[in-house]
C-alpha positions, 0 to 999 in steps of 0.5 A, spaced: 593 220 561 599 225 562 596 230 556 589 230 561 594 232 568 598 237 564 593 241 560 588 240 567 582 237 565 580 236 572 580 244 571 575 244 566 571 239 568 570 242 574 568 249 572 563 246 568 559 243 573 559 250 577 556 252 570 551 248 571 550 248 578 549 255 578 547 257 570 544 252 568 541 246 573 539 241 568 536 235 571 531 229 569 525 227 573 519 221 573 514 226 576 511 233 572 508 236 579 512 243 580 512 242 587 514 235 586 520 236 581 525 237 586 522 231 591 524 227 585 531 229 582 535 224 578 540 225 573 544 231 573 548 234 568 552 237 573 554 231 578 555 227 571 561 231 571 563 231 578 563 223 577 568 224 571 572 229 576 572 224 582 574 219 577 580 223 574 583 224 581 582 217 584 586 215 577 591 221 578 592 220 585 592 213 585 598 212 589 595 216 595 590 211 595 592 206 599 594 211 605 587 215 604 583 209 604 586 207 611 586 215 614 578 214 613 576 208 614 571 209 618 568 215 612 568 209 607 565 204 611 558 208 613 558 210 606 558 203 603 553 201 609 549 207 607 550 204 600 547 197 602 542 198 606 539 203 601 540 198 596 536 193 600 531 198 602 530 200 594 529 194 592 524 191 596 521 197 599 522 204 595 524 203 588 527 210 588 535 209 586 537 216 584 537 220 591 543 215 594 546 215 587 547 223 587 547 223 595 553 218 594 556 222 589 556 228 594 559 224 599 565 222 595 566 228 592 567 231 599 571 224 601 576 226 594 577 234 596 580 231 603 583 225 602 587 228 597 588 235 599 586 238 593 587 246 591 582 250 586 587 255 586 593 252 586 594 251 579 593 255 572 587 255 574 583 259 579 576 255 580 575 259 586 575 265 583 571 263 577 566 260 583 566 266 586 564 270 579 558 263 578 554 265 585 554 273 583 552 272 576 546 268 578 545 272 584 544 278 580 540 274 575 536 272 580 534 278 582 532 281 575 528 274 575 524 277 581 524 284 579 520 280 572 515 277 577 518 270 577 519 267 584 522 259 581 526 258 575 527 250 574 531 246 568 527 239 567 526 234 563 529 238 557 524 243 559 524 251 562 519 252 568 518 259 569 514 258 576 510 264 579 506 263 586 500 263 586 495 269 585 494 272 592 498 268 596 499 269 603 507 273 602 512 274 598 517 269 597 522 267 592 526 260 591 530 262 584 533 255 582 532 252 587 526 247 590 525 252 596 525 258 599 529 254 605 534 251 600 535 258 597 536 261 603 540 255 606 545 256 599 546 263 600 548 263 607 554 258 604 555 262 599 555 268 604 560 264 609 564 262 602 565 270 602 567 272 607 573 267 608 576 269 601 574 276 602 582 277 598 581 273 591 575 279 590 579 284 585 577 290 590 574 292 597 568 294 592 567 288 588 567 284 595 561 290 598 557 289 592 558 282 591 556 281 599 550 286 597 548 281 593 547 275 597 544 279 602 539 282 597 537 275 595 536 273 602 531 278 604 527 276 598 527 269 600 522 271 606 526 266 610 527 268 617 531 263 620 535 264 613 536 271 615 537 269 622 543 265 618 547 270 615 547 275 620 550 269 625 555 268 619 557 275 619 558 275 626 562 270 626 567 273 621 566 279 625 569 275 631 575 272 627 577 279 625 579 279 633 587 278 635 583 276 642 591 275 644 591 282 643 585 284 644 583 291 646 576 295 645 575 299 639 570 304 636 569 299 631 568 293 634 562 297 638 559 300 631 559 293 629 556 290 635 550 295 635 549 294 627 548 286 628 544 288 633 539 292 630 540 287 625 538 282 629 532 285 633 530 287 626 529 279 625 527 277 631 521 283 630 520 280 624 519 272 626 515 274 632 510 277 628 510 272 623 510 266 627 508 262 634 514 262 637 511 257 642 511 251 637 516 254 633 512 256 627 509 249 628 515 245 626 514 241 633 507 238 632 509 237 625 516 233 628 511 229 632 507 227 627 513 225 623 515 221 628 509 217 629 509 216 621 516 214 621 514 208 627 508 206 623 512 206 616 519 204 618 521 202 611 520 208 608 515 212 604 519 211 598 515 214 592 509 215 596 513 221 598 510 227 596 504 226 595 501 223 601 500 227 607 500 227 614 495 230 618 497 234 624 491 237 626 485 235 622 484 241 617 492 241 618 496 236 614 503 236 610 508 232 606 514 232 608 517 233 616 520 240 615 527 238 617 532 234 612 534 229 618 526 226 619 525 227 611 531 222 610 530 217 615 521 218 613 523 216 605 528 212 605 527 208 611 531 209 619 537 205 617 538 209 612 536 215 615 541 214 620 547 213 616 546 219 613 546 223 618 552 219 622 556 221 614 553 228 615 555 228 623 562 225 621 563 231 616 560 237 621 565 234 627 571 234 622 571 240 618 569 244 625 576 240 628 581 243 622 577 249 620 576 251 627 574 258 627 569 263 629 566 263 622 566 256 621 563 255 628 557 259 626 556 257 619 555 250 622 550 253 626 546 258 621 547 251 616 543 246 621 539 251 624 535 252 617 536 244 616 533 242 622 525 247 620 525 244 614 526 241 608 532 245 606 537 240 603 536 237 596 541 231 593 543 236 588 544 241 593 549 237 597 556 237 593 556 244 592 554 245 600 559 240 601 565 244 597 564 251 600 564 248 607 571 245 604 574 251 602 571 255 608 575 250 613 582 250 609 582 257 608 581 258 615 586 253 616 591 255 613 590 262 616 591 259 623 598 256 621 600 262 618 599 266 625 601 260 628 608 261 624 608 268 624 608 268 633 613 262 633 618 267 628 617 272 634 
């Protein structure tokens, strides 16, 4: 156990789940419908490594454990809640274990970086940097992937998916590895956030540029507009923090960089107006109604009927899912469930907003939420890597406020 501690196993194992993550997203699932592929994702490469990880440092830090289980007894037991009544509704009802497995793996491994304070960088090994490096790198193949015609690249089932849309299909649209243009987008908003905060660990102001290019490049190929409405909210809310406000004084910058949001910004909106109704909100609000009269008539969940079935908002209009991550979860797994997840979710949004207080957290939060909320934007899979950035958003931005702190009390 020692030679694994001294040679930073956790390092490698760690590392090796970002490949995968981002490299190379290997999972397995019971259906062959593209569509619903990522409905139904169950073992993951990946998150098999993210358990070893979480297991490693439970060994490691069994000392703490004691302490960490009491600082967050109220995580822990809405996490066994969630576990149960999952447990209970899939045995009798839903036959679909695998979401809970890989939502719990998520969860704990949120859980474990917390309770344990743990550094990427603060050993041999940079995992920030190296993650920072994974996200260009396959943002940049995502590109080329685009550029060949391709809009969604999926490893299943020992397979590789190379997926293009539809002859003729109504826009442009471009999903990369993930299961939609949504998820895509919510990704990019996070890896966009992630960025911003650790700025520093890029090896020039020009690397950061380019880097930043990147994810702006394959947000705009998305085609998502509450995604692009996401970025820039992050990017004014990083803008916001570079501010000393106890020092504050108006500068040319700060109008230049006013106005360049601003066009931005009525660019976006230029565009959602002529795309979309904004007076059902692209549809979204009969569509959260139909879902809720669905939930009240199976309350038990749809189980591995999700996907398939379909819920008719109009009688030549239906869909399969309630377009927001919050109604899909309590409409699959049933509400109990679904309450417990959004409660665990709502735990994790209030507590890093509290230690990472910042201008950029905030709207990160706002952007994320935002995108979760019109549609099905968050798949299990998703969710640890989601989990981490917004970790390593809200110590960065701590540490940076305690650093302030102590610089003025030096004064």
């Amino acid at each position: 156990m020692n030679w694994l501690k001294e040679h930073e196993i956790d390092s490698w194992i760690l590392k090796g789940a970002f490949v995968l993550m981002l490299l190379f997203p290997a999972f397995y699932s019971p259906r062959t419908d593209i569509y619903e592929l990522s409905y139904y994702e169950g073992f993951s490469w990946a998150y098999c490594l993210l358990a070893l990880y979480l297991i490693l440092q439970l060994l490691w830090n069994g000392k703490k454990l004691l302490h960490v289980t009491l600082a967050g007894a109220g995580y822990i037991v809405l996490l066994l809640l969630y576990n149960g009544l999952s447990l209970y509704y899939n045995h009798t009802y839903l036959q679909w274990y695998w979401e809970q497995i890989n939502n719990t793996i998520a969860f704990l491994f949120l859980g474990i970086l917390i309770g344990f304070q743990v550094k990427l960088d603060g050993r041999k090994h940079d995992n920030i940097r190296f993650l920072i490096h994974c996200i260009v790198l396959s943002n940049v193949g995502s590109i080329l992937y685009y550029l060949m015609g391709y809009s969604n690249f999926l490893i299943c089932n020992n397979q590789f998916i190379f997926d293009k849309l539809p002859e003729g299909y109504y826009e442009a649209r471009h999903y990369w590895i993930y299961s939609h243009k949504s998820e895509y987008a919510l990704m990019l908003t996070a890896f966009l956030a992630f960025f911003l905060a650790y700025r520093k660990k890029f090896r020039n102001r020009l690397t950061f540029c380019a880097s930043l290019a990147v994810l702006l490049v394959c947000l705009v190929l998305t085609h998502s507009w509450t995604g692009i409405a996401g970025g820039v909210l992050v990017l004014g809310g990083a803008l916001l923090d570079l501010i000393d406000w106890r020092k504050f004084r108006l500068r040319l910058w700060h109008l230049g960089a006013v106005c360049a949001l601003a066009v931005v910004g009525c660019g976006v909106a230029y565009g959602v107006l002529k795309e979309r109704d904004l007076s059902t909100l692209g549809s979204r609000i009969p569509i959260w109604k139909t879902a809720l009269e669905t939930i009240k008539e199976y309350p038990q969940g749809w189980g591995m009927r999700f996907g398939p079935s379909k819920m008719w908002v109009t009688e030549y209009f239906g869909v399969n899912n309630a377009h927001n991550v919050f109604l899909n979860q309590i409409l699959r797994f049933s509400i109990p469930v679904g309450i417990c997840f959004i409660l665990l979710f709502l735990a994790i949004v209030i507590y890093t907003l509290v230690k990472g207080r910042s201008f950029l957290m905030l709207c990160t939060w706002l952007a994320l939420l935002i995108i979760m909320s019109m549609d099905y934007s968050l798949m299990s899979l998703q969710m640890a890597l989601l989990f981490l950035l917004v970790y390593l958003i809200m110590i960065k931005k701590r540490e940076e406020r305690i650093k302030r702190k102590a610089e003025r009390d030096a004064i």
